[in-house]
Structure formats: structure tokens, C-alpha cells
C-alpha positions, 0 to 999 in steps of 0.5 A: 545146807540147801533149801531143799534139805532144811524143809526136810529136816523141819518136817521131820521135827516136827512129826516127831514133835506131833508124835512126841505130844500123841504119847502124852496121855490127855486127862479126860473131860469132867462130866456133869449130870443134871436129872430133873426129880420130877418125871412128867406122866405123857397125858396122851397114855397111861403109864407113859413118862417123860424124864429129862436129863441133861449133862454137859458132853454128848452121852447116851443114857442108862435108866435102871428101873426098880419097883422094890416088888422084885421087877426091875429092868434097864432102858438104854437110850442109845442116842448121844447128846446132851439135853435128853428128854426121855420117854419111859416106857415099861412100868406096870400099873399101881407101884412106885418105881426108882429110876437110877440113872448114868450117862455115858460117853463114847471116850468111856467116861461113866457118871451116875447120877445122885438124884434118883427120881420116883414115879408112882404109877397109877392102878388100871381103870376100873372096867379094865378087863383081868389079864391072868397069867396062867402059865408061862416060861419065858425061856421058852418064849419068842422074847418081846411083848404081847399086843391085843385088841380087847374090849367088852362084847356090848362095847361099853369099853375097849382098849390096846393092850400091851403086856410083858411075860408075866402078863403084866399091862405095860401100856395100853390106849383107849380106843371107842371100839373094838380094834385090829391094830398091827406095827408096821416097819416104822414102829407106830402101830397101825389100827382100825377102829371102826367105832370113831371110823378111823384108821390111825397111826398111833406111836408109843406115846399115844399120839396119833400121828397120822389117820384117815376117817370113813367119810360117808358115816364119820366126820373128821377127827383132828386132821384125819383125811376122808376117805369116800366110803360107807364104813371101814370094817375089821381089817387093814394091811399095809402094801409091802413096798408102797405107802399103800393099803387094803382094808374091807369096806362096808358099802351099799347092798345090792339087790340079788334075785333068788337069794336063800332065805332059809339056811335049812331049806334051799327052795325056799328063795327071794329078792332081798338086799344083799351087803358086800364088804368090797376090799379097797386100796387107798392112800394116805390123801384119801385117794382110792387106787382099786376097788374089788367087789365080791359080789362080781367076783363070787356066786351071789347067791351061795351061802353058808351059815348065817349068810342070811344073818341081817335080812329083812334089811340086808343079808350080811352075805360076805362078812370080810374079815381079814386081808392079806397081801402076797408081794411074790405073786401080787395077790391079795388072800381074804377072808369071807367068814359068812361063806366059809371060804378064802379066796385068792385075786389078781391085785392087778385085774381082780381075776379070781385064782382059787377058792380055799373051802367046803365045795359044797353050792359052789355051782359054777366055780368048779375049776376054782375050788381047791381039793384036799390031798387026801391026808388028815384034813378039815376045812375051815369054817367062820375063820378069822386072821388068814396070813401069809407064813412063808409058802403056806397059809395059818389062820384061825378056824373057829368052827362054827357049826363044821357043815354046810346049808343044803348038804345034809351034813351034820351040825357039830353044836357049840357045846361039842365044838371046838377051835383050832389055828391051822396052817395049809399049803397049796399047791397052785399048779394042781390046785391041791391043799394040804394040811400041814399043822393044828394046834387044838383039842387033839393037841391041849387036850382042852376044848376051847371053842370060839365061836367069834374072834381069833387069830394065829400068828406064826413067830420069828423064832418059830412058835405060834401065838394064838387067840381063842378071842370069843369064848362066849358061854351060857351057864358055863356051856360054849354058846353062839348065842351072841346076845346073851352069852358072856365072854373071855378069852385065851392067848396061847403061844405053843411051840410048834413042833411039839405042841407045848404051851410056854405061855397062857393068858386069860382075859376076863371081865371083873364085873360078873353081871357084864357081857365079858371080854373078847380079844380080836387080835394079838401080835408078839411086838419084838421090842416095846419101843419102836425100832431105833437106838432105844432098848429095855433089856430085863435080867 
């Protein structure tokens, strides 16, 4: 037998023999679980809990939920490995719930464990606002979770609130003031709280993980980086492809000649202060990368009702409430409530595109100003939370009031009025808008008139979550009374081709002597937990 041949032969026995043992079917590893019965509360957030885990294979984990009371629901925890320290997030307030939990493996190898941990949550804090469920079919729903940004109008408490489909609270944190809070793609939420000057990135365990303060009225909070301005106010975006963002800023007033100082009689003129609410592009190091003020881009001197709203002092003249970023054209789309307008600006040179309002006192800016198509068509008045959807615009249009100073144009009062989410489109080659969708009086049959805050958000699937955010009354009577109305709050998810609701919620003060709550914003979150190998499913 040559060298050659015997190499060849050995090789062959041996495949044979490796092939021989693949055959042989191998006993699978014993898995071991060890589940802590303690499960530790997360100290910086309500209803928050840590559960550890640990098994002797890298598995993922299974935690089934029960609350005995009819809510059940099952988080899987995606990541294999073998020592698991588990955030657990769902649970509503005031129940005791049973957590079952397995461990699997990828070979398929399955155990349960016999130590079933309890966790009794606790109830809500007393000033917490009543969050009712008025009707809803979550068949119907976009699927997912509702954040809103609450708190009572005299400030005297706020919170971020996350609620599941029966309008139960899930999660919430405890903010100084009113917020605007959004996620952004990497799973924190992003919020502004002007009360403490912070914009901060909190994670669904309540920790802030990152912020930057206004350093001309604010000290630093933890390890929060100043940025060199007076006071952050009302929103703030994140640019789509940069860790850049745009907020409204509240600056120094300027002194403009000429400025009205009755709404009802355009003569009647002065010098006074007037504030501008610039929008500014910051980083995270506190950098300030662009700056547009309104007061050089707009007519100083035109207003709309309640412009003059803070003089002696400074006249709130502007009002930003809300910025909106278009990667497409590298625009920037924001909203001034005290002008009854949106407008539409380079990011890069600051040119002013188009005017989205009622023409009137727009001397000047002619060949900004956008016309309606002829259809059915109202202009927005006193709107909040401008978005892009698609090639359209929606926003909130409160309503306030539906006329113009110095026009002649009848005053609709707050007992007659109403608010509505608008969507428009427009064409910017002809400079004409048209009015595509509203969801309303004419469509619920229901006046709710909102006469500060809102919102509207179109959904993934093709609803749309609107926040009537300011119901504010008087002896039972709509009111713009500020200082004396009380308020509530309504978030409705309507389908949108046919104006159904498949989802209504009312937010309200337990307490009948205080001054009510409002809802600034609220969002459909997909998920509770942040993107990632970590999902609750409910059956």
C-alpha cells in the first residue's frame, strides 16, 4: 500500500467515524434558575421594578404578569445570558401582581421557575390628575402606548404620563412644570421643562441621561451643559440626521416704534418693548450653531389678538409654540400663535418661503402670503404642534377668537367656538393651500373648545391622536379667562377616513377647588420599552 493510498484511506475512516458520532443524538445540558423573590422598586420612577434572575446557560427571559383583577400581560426579554437584572415595566398603580417566570434557550431547552415573586404597586400620588376612559376599541387602535404631558394650569404640579389602552397609568415621572416631551430614535424621551430650564433625555427608567439648562436664568442641574440663553420655551425638535436641535427661545425684547396698542383700534399706536421667541440650533456641548429671529424676518409691527398681551412691560408679540424640521428641503416650519400664522425659512440663510395665515396687516409681505384654493377652507388661529405628515402639514387650530385686529371681522366668542386638527397641503410653486382633512364640531358633533394647548399627530397606521389640551370653563361655559377658568382635557384617536373615535380619554382634577389640568402634548409610543430585544405583548 503506497503513502499516498494509506492517507486517503485514514481520512475516509475518519469522516466516517466524526459522521458516525454526529448521528448519535447528544443529551442536552440540565438548566438551572435562580429568581430573586424580592423585586427591588426603581427609585427614580414610579411603578418601575428590577428583577433579577440568574440560570446556569445563556437564556432569554419570559416574565408573565397577573394582577388576579383580569390584566395580564408577558414581557420577553430578548437578550440571552445568564445573569439577568430585569427592568419591569407595565404594571398600573395600586395592585399586587404575580410574576411567572422561564428561561429559555436557543437549543429549545425550556424551565419555569417555582419562585414566583410578588410585587404590590403603589397607588398614585394624591394631586395626581383622574384619567378616565371614555370609550375605546383597541382592535381599532394604532397598537402601543399614549404619552401626555400634564400638570395643573397654576402649576401646583405636573407629570409625564404614559397610559395602556384602557387608559390605565403605566408610567409616569415627575417633572417642576409643564413639559413637551417626544421619543426620539434611540428610545429616551426627549423633554422640555421650562420650569427647572432643562431639556433633558430621560430613559424608561427615569434617569436622566443627558440634558442642557438655560444658563441666563438657570443654574446647572446634576451635569447638565449651559446653553447661553434667557429661557427655553415650548418646544424642541431633534434634526433628523445630526445630534442637532431646534428649540424657541425666550430672548430680550427690542424696542419697536409704532407698535398697536389697542387690538380694537389700529391708531392708537406707540414705542414699547417688544419680546421675540428666536429659534435656535444648539448641540449637546452647549454650542449654539444658528440663530433666527422673528422680529428681522416678520413686520414688527403687525399683530393678532393678544399680541399686545404683557405690556406695559413687553408685548408677547410672537408666541412660538412649536418647530418643525423638513429634511427634504432643509427647512424649518414654525409656529407663531400671538400672529395667527406659520411660516416657513431657509435653515441655511434664514430666507423667508411662505406665510400660512389670515392675509390681513400683512403690508409688505404680499408675495409671502399663501391663498386658499377655493374649496372649503378656514384658517388657523392661536394653533399649537405644526408637524410634518408626509407632503402636508396638521396641526391643532384652537380657534381663538377666528378674526383678525383692524378687519372688521366678527369675533366668534368661547361659548360659540370650537377647535378642531387640521391638515393642509400646499403647493409651493403657486403658493396655494388647500385644505385636505378636519376633525371637529362638524365631525364629533361635540363642541370642545380649547382655547390654549393641543395637539395632532397623524399615526403610523393611519389614525389620528388628538389633544383638545385646554378645555378651560367658567360655571360650566368654554372661557379664555385664564385666570379664573378651570381646566380639563380630552385626547381622542379618530380614524381618519371616517371620522370615528376608537379611543377617548378625559383628564381632570379630583380636587373641585383647583384650577384643573391641561394636557400640552401627547404622542402613541409603539412600544413602552425603548427599541431593542425587550417586548410586552398582551393577549
Amino acid at each position: 500500500m503506497t503513502d499516498k493510498f494509506a492517507k486517503i484511506l485514514m481520512a475516509v475512516l475518519m469522516s466516517s467515524a466524526l459522521a458516525s458520532c454526529g448521528d448519535t443524538e447528544q443529551p442536552l445540558p440540565e438548566l438551572l434558575i435562580n429568581v430573586e423573590p424580592a423585586v427591588s422598586p426603581i427609585a427614580t420612577l414610579a411603578h418601575a421594578w428590577e428583577l433579577t434572575v440568574s440560570t446556569n446557560l445563556f437564556t432569554a427571559i419570559t416574565a408573565v404578569l397577573d394582577d388576579g383583577q383580569g390584566h395580564t400581560y408577558t414581557i420577553e426579554f430578548g437578550q440571552q445570558q445568564r445573569d439577568h437584572v430585569l427592568t419591569v415595566l407595565g404594571m398600573r398603580p395600586d395592585r399586587t401582581y404575580t410574576i411567572i417566570v422561564t428561561a429559555h434557550t436557543l437549543d429549545g431547552i425550556t424551565l419555569e421557575s417555582t419562585t414566583q415573586p410578588q410585587v404590590t404597586t403603589p397607588p398614585l400620588p394624591a394631586n395626581f390628575p383622574v384619567i378616565s376612559l371614555l370609550s375605546g376599541d383597541p382592535a381599532l387602535m394604532q397598537p402601543g402606548f399614549t404619552l401626555m404631558d400634564t400638570g395643573r394650569k397654576d402649576g401646583s404640579a405636573a407629570f409625564i404620563v404614559i397610559v395602556d389602552d384602557a387608559a390605565e397609568v403605566v408610567w409616569y415621572f415627575l417633572t417642576s412644570s409643564l413639559s413637551e416631551t417626544e421619543r426620539v430614535a434611540s428610545g429616551s424621551f426627549l423633554s422640555l421643562d421650562e420650569g427647572s430650564g432643562l431639556i433633558r433625555f430621560i430613559n424608561e427608567r427615569g434617569v436622566v441621561v443627558n440634558s442642557v439648562h438655560s444658563a441666563q436664568s438657570h443654574p446647572a442641574t446634576g451635569n447638565s451643559t449651559p446653553v447661553d440663553v434667557a429661557e427655553f420655551h415650548d418646544d424642541v425638535v431633534k434634526h433628523n440626521l445630526f445630534a442637532q436641535y431646534f428649540t424657541s427661545i425666550r430672548d430680550a425684547s427690542r424696542t419697536v416704534d409704532n407698535f398697536p396698542l389697542d387690538e380694537n383700534d389700529a391708531s392708537v399706536t406707540g414705542t414699547v418693548n417688544v419680546l421675540d421667541e428666536p429659534i435656535i440650533e444648539f448641540d449637546l456641548n452647549g454650542n449654539i450653531l444658528n440663530r433666527w429671529d422673528f422680529l428681522d424676518m416678520l413686520k414688527p409691527t403687525r399683530i393678532g389678538y393678544d399680541g399686545t398681551s404683557g405690556l406695559p412691560a413687553a408685548a408677547d408679540w410672537a408666541h412660538v409654540n412649536s418647530v418643525a424640521y423638513d429634511v427634504t428641503t432643509d427647512n424649518l416650519i414654525v409656529s407663531l400663535k400671538h400672529q395667527d400664522a406659520v411660516v416657513n425659512f431657509s435653515r441655511a440663510d434664514g430666507t423667508l418661503n411662505w406665510i400660512l395665515g389670515n392675509p390681513a396687516n400683512w403690508q409688505g409681505f404680499e408675495q409671502f402670503l399663501l391663498t386658499p384654493d377655493g374649496g372649503v377652507f378656514t384658517w388657523p388661529y392661536h394653533q399649537h404642534a405644526v408637524e410634518i405628515t408626509g407632503d402636508n402639514l396638521i396641526m391643532f387650530d384652537n380657534g381663538n377668537r377666528r378674526a383678525s385686529p383692524f378687519t372688521g371681522e366678527p369675533i366668534v366668542s368661547a361659548a360659540a367656538n370650537s377647535s378642531r386638527a387640521v391638515e393642509y397641503a400646499i403647493d409651493t410653486d403657486t403658493m396655494i393651500i388647500s385644505q385636505v382633512w378636519e376633525w371637529g364640531l362638524a365631525q364629533s358633533g361635540e363642541s370642545l373648545y380649547s382655547s390654549f394647548a393641543g395637539d395632532a399627530d397623524r399615526l403610523p397606521a393611519g389614525n389620528t391622536l388628538i389633544t383638545f389640551g385646554g378645555l378651560c370653563e367658567e360655571n360650566g361655559v368654554p372661557s379664555e379667562n385664564l385666570a379664573i377658568c378651570r381646566s380639563s382635557a380630552r385626547v381622542i384617536e379618530v380614524d381618519t377616513a371616517s371620522g370615528a373615535k376608537v379611543f377617548d380619554i378625559s383628564i381632570d382634577d379630583a380636587d373641585p377647588l383647583s384650577s384643573g389640568y391641561i394636557v400640552n402634548r401627547s404622542e402613541r409610543l409603539g412600544a413602552l420599552y425603548p427599541p431593542g430585544p425587550v417586548t410586552i405583548t398582551v393577549p
